[in-house]
C-alpha positions in Angstrom: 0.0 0.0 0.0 1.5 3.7 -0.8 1.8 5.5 2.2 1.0 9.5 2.5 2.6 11.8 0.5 5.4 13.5 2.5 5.3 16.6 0.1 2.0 17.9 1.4 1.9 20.7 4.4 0.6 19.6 7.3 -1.0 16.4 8.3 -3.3 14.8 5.8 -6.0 12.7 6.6 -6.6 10.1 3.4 -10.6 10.5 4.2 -13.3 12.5 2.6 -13.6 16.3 3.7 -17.5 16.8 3.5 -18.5 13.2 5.0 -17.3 14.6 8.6 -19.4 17.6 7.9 -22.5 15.7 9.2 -23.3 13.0 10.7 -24.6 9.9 9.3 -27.6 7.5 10.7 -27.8 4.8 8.0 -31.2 3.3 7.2 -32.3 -0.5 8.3 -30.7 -2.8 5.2 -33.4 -5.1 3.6 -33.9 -8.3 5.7 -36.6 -10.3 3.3 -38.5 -10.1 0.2 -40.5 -7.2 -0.4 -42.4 -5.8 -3.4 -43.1 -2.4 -4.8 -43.8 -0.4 -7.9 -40.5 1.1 -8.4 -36.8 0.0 -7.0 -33.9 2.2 -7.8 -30.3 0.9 -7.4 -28.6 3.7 -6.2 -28.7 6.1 -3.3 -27.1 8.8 -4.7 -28.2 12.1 -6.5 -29.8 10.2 -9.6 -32.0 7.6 -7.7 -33.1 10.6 -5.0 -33.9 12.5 -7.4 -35.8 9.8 -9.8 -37.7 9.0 -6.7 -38.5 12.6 -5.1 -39.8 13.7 -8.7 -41.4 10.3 -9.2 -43.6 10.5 -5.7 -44.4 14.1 -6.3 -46.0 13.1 -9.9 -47.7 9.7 -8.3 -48.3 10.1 -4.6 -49.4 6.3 -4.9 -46.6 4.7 -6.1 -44.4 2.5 -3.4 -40.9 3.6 -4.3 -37.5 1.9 -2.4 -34.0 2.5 -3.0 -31.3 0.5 -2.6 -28.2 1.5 -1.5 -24.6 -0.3 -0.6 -23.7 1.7 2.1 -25.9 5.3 2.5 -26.3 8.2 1.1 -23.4 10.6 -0.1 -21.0 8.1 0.3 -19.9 7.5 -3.6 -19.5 10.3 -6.3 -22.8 12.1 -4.9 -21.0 12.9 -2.2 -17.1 13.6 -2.7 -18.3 15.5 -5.7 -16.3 19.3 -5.4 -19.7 21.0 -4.7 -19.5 22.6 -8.6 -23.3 23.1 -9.7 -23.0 24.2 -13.5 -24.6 24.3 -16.4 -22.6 21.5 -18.3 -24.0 19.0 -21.1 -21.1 16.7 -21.3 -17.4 17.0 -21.4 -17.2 17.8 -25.5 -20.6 19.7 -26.4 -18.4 20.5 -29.7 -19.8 16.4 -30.3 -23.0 16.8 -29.1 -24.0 20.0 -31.4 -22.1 17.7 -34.2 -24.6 15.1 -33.6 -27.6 16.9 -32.5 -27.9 20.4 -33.8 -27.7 23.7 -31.7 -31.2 23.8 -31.4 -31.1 20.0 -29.3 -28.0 21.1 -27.2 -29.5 24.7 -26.8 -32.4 22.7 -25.2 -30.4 20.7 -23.1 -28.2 23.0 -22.1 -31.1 25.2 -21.1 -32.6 22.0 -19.0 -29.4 21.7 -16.5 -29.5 25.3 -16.4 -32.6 25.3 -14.9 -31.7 22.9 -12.4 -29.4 25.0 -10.5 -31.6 27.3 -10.0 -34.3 24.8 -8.6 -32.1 23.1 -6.5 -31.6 26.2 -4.5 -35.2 26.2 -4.8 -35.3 23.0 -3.5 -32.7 22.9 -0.7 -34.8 26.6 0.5 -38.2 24.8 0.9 -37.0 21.7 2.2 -35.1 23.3 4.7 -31.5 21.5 3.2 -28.5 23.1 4.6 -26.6 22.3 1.8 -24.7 25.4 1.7 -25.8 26.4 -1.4 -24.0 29.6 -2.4 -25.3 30.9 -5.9 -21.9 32.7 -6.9 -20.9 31.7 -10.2 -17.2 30.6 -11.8 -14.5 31.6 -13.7 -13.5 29.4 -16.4 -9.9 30.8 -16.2 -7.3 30.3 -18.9 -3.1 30.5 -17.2 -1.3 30.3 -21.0 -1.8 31.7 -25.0 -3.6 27.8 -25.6 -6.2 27.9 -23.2 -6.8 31.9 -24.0 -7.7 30.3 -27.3 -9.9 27.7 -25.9 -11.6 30.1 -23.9 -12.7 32.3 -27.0 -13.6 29.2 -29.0 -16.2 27.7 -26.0 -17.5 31.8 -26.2 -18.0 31.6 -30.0 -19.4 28.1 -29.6 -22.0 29.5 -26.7 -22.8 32.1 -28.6 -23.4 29.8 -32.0 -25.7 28.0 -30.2 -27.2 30.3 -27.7 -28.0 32.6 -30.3 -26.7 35.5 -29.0 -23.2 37.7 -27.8 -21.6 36.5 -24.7 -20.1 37.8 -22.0 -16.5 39.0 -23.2 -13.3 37.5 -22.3 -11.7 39.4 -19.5 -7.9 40.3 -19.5 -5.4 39.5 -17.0 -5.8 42.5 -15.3 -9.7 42.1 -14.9 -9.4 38.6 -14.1 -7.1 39.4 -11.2 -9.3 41.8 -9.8 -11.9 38.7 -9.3 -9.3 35.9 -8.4 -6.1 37.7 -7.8 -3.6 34.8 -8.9 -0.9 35.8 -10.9 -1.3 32.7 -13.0 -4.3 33.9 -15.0 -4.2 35.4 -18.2 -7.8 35.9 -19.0 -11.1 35.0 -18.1 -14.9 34.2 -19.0 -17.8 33.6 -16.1 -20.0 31.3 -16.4 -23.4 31.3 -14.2 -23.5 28.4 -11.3 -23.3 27.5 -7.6 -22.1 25.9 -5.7 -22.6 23.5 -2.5 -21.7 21.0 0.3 -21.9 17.8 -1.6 -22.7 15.5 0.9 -25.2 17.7 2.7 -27.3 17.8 -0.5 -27.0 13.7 -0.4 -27.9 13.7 2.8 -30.8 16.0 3.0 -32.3 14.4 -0.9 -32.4 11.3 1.4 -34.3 13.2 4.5 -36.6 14.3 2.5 -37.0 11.3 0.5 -38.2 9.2 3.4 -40.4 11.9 5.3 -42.8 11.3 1.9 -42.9 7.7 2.4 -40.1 6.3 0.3 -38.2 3.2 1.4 -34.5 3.5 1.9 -32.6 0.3 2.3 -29.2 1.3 3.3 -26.1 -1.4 3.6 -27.8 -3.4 0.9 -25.6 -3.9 -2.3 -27.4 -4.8 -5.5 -26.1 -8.6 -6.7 -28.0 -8.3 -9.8 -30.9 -8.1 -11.6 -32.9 -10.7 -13.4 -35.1 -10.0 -16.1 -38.7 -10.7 -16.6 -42.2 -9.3 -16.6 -41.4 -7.8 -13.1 -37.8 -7.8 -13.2 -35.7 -8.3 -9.5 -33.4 -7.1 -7.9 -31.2 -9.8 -5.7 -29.6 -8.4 -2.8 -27.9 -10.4 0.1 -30.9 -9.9 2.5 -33.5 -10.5 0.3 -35.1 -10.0 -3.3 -36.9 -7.1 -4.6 -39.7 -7.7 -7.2 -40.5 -4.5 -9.1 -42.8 -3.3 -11.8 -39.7 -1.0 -13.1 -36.2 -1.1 -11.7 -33.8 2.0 -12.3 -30.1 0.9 -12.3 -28.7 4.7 -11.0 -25.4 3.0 -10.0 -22.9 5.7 -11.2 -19.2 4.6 -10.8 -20.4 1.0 -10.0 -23.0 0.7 -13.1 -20.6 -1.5 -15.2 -21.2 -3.7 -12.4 -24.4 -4.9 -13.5 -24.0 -7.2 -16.3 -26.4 -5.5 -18.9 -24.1 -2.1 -18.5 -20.7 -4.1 -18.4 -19.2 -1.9 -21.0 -20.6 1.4 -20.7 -18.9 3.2 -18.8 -15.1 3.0 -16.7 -14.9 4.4 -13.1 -12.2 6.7 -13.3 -10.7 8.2 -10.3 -10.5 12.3 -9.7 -8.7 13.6 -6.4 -9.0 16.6 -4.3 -7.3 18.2 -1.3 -8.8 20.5 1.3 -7.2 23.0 4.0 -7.6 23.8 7.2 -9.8 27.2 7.4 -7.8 30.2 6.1 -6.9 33.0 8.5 -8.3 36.3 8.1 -4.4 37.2 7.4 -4.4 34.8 4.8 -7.6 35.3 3.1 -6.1 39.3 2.6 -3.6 38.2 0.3 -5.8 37.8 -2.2 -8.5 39.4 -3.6 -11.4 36.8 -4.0 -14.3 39.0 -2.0 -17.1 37.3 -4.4 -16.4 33.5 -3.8 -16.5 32.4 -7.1 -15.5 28.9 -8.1 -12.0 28.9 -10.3 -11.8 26.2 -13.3 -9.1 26.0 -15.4 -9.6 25.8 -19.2 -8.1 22.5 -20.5 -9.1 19.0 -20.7 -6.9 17.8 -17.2 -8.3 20.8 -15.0 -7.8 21.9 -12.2 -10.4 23.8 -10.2 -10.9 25.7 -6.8 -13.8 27.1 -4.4 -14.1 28.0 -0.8 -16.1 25.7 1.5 -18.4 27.5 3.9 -15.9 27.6 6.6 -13.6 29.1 4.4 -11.4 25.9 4.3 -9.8 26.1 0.1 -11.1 22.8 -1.9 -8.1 22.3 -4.6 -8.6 19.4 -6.8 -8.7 17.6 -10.2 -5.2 17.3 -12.1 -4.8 13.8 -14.3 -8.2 11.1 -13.9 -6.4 7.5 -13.2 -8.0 4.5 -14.3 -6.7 1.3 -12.4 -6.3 -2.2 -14.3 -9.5 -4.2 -13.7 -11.4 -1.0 -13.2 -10.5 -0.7 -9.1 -12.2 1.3 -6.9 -10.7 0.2 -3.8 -10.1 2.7 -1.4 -6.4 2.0 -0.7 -6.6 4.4 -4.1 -6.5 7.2 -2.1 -3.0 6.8 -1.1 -1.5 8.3 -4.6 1.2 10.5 -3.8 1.9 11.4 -7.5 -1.4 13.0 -7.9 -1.3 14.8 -4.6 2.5 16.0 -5.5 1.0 17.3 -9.1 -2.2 18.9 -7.6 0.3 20.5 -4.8 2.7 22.1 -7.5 0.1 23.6 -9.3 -1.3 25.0 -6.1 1.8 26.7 -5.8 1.9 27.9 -9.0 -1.6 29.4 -8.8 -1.2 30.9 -5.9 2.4 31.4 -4.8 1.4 33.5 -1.6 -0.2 30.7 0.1 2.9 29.0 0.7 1.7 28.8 4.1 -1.9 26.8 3.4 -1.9 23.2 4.8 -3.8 21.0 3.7 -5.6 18.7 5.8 -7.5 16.1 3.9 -6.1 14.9 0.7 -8.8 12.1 -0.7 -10.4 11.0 -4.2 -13.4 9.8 -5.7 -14.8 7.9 -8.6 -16.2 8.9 -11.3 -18.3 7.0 -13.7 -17.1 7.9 -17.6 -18.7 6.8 -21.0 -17.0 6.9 -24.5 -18.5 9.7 -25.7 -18.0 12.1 -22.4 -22.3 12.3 -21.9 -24.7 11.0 -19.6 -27.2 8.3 -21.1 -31.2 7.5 -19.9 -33.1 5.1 -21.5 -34.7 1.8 -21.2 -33.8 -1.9 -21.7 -35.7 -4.2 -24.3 -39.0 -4.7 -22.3 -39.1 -1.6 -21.2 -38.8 -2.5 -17.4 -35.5 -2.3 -16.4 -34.2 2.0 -17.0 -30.9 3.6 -16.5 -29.7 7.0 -16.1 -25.5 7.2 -15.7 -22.7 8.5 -17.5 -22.4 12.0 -15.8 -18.4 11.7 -16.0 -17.6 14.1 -13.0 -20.1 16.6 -14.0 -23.7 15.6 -11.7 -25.0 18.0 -9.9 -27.2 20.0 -11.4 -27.5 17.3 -14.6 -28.5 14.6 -11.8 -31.4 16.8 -11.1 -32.4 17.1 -14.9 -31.7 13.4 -15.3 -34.2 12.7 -12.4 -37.1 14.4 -14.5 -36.3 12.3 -17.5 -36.2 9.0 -15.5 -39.5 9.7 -13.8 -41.0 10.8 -17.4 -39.2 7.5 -18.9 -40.6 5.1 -15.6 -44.1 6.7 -15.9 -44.2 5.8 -19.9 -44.9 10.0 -20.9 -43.8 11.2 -24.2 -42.5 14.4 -22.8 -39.8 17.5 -23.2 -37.7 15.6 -21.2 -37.9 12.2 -22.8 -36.7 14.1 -26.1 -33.6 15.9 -24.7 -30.4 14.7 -26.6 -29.5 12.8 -23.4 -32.1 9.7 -23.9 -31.0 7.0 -26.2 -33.4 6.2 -28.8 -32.6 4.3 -32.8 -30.6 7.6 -33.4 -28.3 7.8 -30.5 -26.6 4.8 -29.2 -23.7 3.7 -27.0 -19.9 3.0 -28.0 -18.8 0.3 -25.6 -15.1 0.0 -24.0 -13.0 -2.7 -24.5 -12.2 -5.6 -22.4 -8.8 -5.7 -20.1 -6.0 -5.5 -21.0 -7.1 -3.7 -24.0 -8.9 -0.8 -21.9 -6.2 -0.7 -19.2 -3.9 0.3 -22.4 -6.2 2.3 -24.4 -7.0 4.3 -20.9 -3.1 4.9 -20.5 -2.9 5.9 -24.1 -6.1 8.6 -24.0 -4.8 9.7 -21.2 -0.9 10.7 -22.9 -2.6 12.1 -26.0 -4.2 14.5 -24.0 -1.3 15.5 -22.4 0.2 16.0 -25.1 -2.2 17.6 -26.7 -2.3 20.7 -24.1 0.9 20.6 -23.7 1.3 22.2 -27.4 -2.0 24.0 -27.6 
């Protein structure tokens, strides 16, 4: 096992930052058989959301999830708290394959979700630490200057409309004053606590009746008129089963090779003096996101602790997601040296937790919804790092999908349909390579853009 990376400040602790920022009480696992209308695999942000938008529309309908350990503890809730407006990692593809119109509509969809979250968290009473302050995507060389004004004219193209202009060094300093940025372009968003999002979805969730199973991994699930799922205390028989397993969906055999978990890492401080936090001008609290493929991004936390993450994604051989993978000192020593190149008058910043998370990626960078042949077994997945505020989208178009309505949402680009299918990965070794490979181009790639 790697041990902890002796270049960081401080102490680390190798465990994630938001999960001690409340207090968990995990839901009874299932102990028997049950039955129900609707079972979702998956606890986090995608099944809370199918099922909170799914009881609202049919009060009636018995809904349980089920969840291998609780709520918040995969991607939903390591996530770096990001709430944008993104339709995928290349929307250059997506307006390729689906017009600006379709994107325009998609794009619009997520955008819409940020803003009813907040909603959401307000009503429900959430304390999610929802902070609707926006990001720079920021650009630190001439390459990603260019990038910048390309994902402008692209908005623009399919937006219909002039965008915000590109602001100059000097501009983008007086927002984020690191000396690293060269320009800049804001982009609307929020951002929140992660896991107190996960946790509240699943508060509310079961104060309006539906059934949580936490501790209870899905084995499997077997096909039929009323397709089950197989758990080890007991089997669920379902009218319509949502697989919402994120990182773990190319566990389920029907999903083997859709999508890769790909690890993404992140470090977090201890809270920043008042000293420190007047070194740099950053009075708005915007989030900070690097314009290139590998990013690197930053926010505060609402105890003013810095969240510095991304750097390189790492796929293990045989797709692991063990969590000795937290120990990677390379990652860490890459994340720390751009730190320091960001922002060279935090030399003093420790960082106290250093931890990562998995991701679940598909070959074409998108999320996917859809059905099975039958009809009864759905999916929603694929949101490769990018969940929040999608998630929330997705949920509508899984509750339209379960419910059998022809609607808005059933038509965004994101549903697969004759039109748009999947590209599959590879088996090992022939992924483990092809990972390693994709992930070089890249690098070289921005390394002469």
């Amino acid at each position: 096992m790697s041990t902890p990376p002796k270049q960081l400040p401080g102490t680390p602790k190798h465990v994630v930052y938001w999960h001690e920022t409340e207090q968990v009480t995990p839901e009874p696992p299932l102990r028997q058989d049950a039955e129900c209308d609707v079972c979702i695999i998956g606890g986090g942000y995608t099944g809370l959301w199918t099922a909170l938008f799914l009881q609202e529309a049919e009060p009636a309908l018995d809904i349980r999830i089920v969840e291998a350990e609780h709520s918040g503890h995969g991607a939903s809730g390591r996530a770096d708290g990001f709430v944008t407006p993104t339709v995928g990692k290349d929307i250059r593809a997506l307006v390729k394959e689906f017009g600006t119109r379709r994107t325009l509509e998609a794009s619009q969809a997520v955008g819409r979700s940020i803003l009813e979250i907040g909603r959401f968290t307000r009503r429900n009473k959430i304390d999610a630490e929802y902070e609707a302050n926006d990001y720079l995507m920021v650009a630190t060389d001439p390459g990603q200057l260019k990038r910048l004004r390309e994902d402008r004219d692209l908005a623009a193209e399919i937006a219909g409309r002039a965008q915000p202009e590109i602001m100059t060094a000097a501009q983008a300093r007086e927002v984020i004053g690191s000396p690293a940025i060269q320009g800049a372009l804001r982009t609307g968003g929020a951002q929140v606590n992660p896991f107190k999002l996960a946790r509240g979805l699943a508060r509310v969730a079961k104060e309006r009746g539906i059934t949580i199973h936490d501790g209870t991994p899905a084995l499997r699930v077997e096909p039929g008129v009323r397709p089950t799922v197989v758990t080890p205390g007991g089997r669920i028989t379902a009218d319509k089963v949502v697989v919402a397993a994120n990182a773990r969906q190319f566990t389920f055999r029907q999903f083997r090779g859709r999508t890769v978990p790909v690890w993404s890492y992140a470090m977090v401080s201890d809270p920043l003096t008042d000293a420190q936090l007047g070194r740099i001008d950053w009075a708005g609290r915007e989030g900070l996101v690097e314009a290139k493929t590998m990013l690197t991004c930053a926010r505060f936390t609402a105890d003013n602790r810095l969240l510095w993450a991304g750097g390189t994604p790492l796929y293990f051989y045989g797709r692991d997601m063990g969590e000795r993978r937290m120990y990677e000192p390379r990652v860490y020593r890459e994340l720390l040296r751009e730190f320091r190149r960001f922002f060279p008058m935090w030399h003093d910043v420790g960082f106290r937790y250093a931890y990562g998370g998995v991701i679940d990626m598909t070959r074409d960078y998108a999320p996917h919804f859809g059905s099975l042949p039958g009809g009864n077994i759905l999916y929603g997945y694929g949101f490769c790092g990018n969940g929040i505020a999608a998630t929330h989208t997705g949920g509508k178009v899984l509750r339209d999908l379960v419910l059998g309505k022809d609607t808005d949402w059933t038509r965004l680009l994101y549903v697969d349909d004759a039109r748009r299918g999947q590209r599959t990965y590879p088996p090992e070794p022939l992924l483990y390579a092809g990972a390693r490979a994709t992930t070089r181009l890249l690098q070289w790639k921005e390394s002469r853009a």
